[in-house]
C-alpha positions in Angstrom: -40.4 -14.4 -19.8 -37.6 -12.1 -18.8 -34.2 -13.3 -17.9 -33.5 -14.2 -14.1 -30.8 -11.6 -12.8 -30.9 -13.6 -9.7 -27.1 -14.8 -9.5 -25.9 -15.5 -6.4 -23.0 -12.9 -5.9 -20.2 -14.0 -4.2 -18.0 -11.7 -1.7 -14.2 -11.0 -2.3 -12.6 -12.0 1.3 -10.1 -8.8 1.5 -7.8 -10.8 3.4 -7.3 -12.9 0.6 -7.4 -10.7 -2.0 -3.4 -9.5 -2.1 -2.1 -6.4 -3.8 1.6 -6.9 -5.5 2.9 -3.6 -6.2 5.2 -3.1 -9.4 9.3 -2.9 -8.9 8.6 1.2 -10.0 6.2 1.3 -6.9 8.5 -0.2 -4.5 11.6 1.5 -5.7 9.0 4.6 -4.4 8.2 3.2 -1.0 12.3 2.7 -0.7 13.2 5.8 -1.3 10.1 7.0 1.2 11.8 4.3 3.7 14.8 5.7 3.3 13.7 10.0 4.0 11.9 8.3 7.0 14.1 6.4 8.4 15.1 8.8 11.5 11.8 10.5 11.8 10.7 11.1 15.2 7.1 11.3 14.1 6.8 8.3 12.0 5.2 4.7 13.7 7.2 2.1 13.9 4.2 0.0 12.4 4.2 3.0 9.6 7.9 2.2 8.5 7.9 -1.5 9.0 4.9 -1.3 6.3 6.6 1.1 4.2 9.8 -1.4 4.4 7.4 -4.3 3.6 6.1 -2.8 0.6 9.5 -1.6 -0.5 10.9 -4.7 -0.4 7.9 -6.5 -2.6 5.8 -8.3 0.2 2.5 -8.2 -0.8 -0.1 -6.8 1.0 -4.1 -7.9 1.3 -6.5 -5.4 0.3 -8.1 -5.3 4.2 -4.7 -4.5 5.4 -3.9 -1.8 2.9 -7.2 0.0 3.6 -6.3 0.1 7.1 -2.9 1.2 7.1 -3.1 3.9 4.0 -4.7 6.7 6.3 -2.3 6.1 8.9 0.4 5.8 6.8 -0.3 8.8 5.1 -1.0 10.7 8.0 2.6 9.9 9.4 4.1 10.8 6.2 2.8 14.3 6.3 3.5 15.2 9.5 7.0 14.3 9.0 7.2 16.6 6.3 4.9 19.6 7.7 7.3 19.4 11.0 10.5 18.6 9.2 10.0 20.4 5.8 12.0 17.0 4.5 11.5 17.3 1.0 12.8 13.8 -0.2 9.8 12.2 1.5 7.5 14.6 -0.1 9.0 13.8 -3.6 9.2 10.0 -2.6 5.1 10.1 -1.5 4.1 11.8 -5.1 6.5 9.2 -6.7 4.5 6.6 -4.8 1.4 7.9 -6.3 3.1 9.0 -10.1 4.3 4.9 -9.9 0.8 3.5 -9.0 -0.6 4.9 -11.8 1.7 4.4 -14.3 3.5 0.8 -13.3 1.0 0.0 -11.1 0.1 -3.2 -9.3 -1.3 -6.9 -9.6 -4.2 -8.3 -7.8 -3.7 -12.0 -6.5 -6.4 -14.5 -5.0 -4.9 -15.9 -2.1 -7.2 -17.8 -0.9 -6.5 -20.4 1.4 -8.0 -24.2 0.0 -9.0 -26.5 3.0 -7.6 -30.4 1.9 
């Protein structure tokens, strides 16, 4: 008899799941915070997320997926109108950081007592 591959799979709640983003990575999103902070094109709820993440507040999974396009969509175009070339070289840091420093992924699940 063959072995039963019939475990029940649990799904990761990506509201839970919380993404902590090294010091390197936020030291990025500050200096993007910073060559954003009088753009006429950014969101407000684009720089208060940038802020966030700059300052170390963690972020869940869901709400990173959601806010990354829009985030980067007001990041360049703030640079294609403005030619701003500190928030270009603070949104490749952002990247150069993630993969080299990177980030933690924490279960913050909330336990019923």
């Amino acid at each position: 008899m063959t072995e039963s591959h019939s475990r029940k799979l649990t799904g990761i709640d990506p509201n839970s799941l919380k993404i902590n983003f090294s010091e390197g990575v936020q030291g990025a999103f500050g200096d993007l915070a910073a060559a954003l902070h009088f753009s006429e094109t950014c969101s407000d709820d684009t720089l208060t997320t940038i802020r966030d993440l700059s300052q170390g507040k963690p972020i869940s999974v869901f709400d990173m997926i959601l806010s990354f396009p829009l985030m980067a969509e007001d990041v360049f175009e703030h640079i294609h109108k403005t030619g701003d070339q500190k928030a270009a070289k603070a949104w490749h840091e952002i990247g150069s950081e993630v993969l080299e420093r990177g980030f933690t992924l924490e279960n913050k699940r909330e336990t019923a007592r």
